[in-house]
N, C-alpha and C positions, 0 to 999 in steps of 0.2 A: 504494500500500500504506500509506503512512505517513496518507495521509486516512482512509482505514476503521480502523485504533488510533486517530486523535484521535475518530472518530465513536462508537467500539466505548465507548470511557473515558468521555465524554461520556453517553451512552445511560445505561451502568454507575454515575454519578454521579448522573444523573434516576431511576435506577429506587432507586438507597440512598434516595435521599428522598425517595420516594413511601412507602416501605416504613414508615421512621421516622416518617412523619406520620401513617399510617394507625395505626400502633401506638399513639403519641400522642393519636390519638382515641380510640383503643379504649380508652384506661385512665384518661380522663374519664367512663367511665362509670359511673354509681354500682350498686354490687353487689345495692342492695334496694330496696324501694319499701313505704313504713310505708303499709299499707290498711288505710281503716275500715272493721270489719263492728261495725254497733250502736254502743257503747260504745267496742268493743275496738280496739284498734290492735294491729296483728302486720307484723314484718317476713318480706316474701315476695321471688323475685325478681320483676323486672320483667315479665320473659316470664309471668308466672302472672298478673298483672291482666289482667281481659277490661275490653272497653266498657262502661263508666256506673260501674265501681266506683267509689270515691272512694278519693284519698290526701291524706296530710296531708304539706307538706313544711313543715319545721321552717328557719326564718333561717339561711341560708351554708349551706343543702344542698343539692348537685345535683340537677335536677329528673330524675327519671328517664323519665319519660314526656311525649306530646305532651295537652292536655286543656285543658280551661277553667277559668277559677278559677270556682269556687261562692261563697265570700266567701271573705273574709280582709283582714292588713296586716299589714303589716312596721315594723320601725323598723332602720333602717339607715346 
């Protein structure tokens, strides 16, 4: 009995920190993604860019999407 509470506490300790990490990622996430159309720049969320749009990410912003750089540079 006393091995299934050390397994049970155990378990209950792996699963608090799966928990806290996955939150932790989730709140790395950035809330918008600045999309060019033409000229304009508008913030949308992430979920509303389809394939081939373009975004502009600005220096120390999270990148919110997976994509290629078109051009650009930094100084950092």
């Amino acid at each position: 009995m006393l091995f299934y509470q050390v397994g049970e506490f155990f378990q209950d300790v792996a699963v608090n920190r799966s928990r806290k990490s996955i939150s932790a990622f989730m709140d790395m996430r950035p809330d918008y993604s600045s999309l060019k159309e033409g000229e304009e720049i508008r913030k949308v969320s992430p979920e509303q860019a389809k394939v081939g749009d373009k975004i502009i990410i600005q220096p120390g912003e999270k990148v919110p999407l997976d994509g290629n750089i078109v051009k650009g540079k930094s100084i950092g």
